[in-house]
N, C-alpha and C positions, 0 to 999 in steps of 0.2 A: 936640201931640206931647210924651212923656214923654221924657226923656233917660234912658240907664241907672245906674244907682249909680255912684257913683266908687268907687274901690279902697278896701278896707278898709285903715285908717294902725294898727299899732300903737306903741304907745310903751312904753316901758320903765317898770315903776313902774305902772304903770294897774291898776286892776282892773277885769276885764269883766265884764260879769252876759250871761248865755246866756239864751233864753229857747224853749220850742218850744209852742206850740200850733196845733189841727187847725183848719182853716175848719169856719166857725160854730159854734168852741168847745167842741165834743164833751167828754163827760167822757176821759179821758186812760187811764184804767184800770179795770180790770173789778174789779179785788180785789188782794190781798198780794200774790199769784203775780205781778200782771203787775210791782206795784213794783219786786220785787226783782229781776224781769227787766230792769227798767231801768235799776237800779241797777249791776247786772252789766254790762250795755252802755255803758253811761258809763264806766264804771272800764276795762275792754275800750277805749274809745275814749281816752280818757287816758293808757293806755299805749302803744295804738298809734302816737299823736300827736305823744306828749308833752305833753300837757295836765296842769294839775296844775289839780284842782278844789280848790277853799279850803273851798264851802259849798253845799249844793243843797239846793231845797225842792218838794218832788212836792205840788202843788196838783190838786183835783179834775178841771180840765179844762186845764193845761199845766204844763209843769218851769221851775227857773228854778235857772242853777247860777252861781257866780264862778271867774274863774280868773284868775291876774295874769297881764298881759302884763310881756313882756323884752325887746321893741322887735325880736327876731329869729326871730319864729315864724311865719311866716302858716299853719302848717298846722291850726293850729286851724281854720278856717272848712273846711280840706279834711274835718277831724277831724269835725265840725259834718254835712257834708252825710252823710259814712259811717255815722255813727250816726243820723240819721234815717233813710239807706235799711236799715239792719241792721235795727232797730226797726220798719217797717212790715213788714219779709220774717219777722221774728219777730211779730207782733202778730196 
């Protein structure tokens, strides 16, 4: 029997690194168009959130962004799940 995750802890001072990719590693993007579509949704989720992205790297078959933690946000993981379902309803 698997247990389920325990809560995400953030701490203050941390940096996160974010990571998204598709089961069995699909390429991530079709061309320009779709990057800068992602790019727009990230920045879109960041302000919705409040997320402050530090650095992001669009890799062929998944994203990978940072963001500091402040020890007082759990909305980032709510931030997290909204912009993967935005991105698949856009995709």
């Amino acid at each position: 029997m698997t247990l389920p995750r325990g809560l995400r802890v953030e701490c203050a001072g941390t940096v996160y690194q974010m990571m998204a990719r598709g089961n069995e590693r699909p390429d991530s993007f079709r061309d320009d168009r779709d990057r800068k579509r992602f790019l727009k949704t990230l920045g879109e989720m960041a302000e919705r959130f409040g997320v402050r992205v530090l650095a992001y790297c669009l890799m062929p078959n998944h994203t990978n962004w940072s963001d500091p933690g402040t020890g007082t946000r759990p909305c980032r993981w709510n931030g997290m799940d909204w912009r993967e379902g935005v991105s698949s309803v856009k995709g």
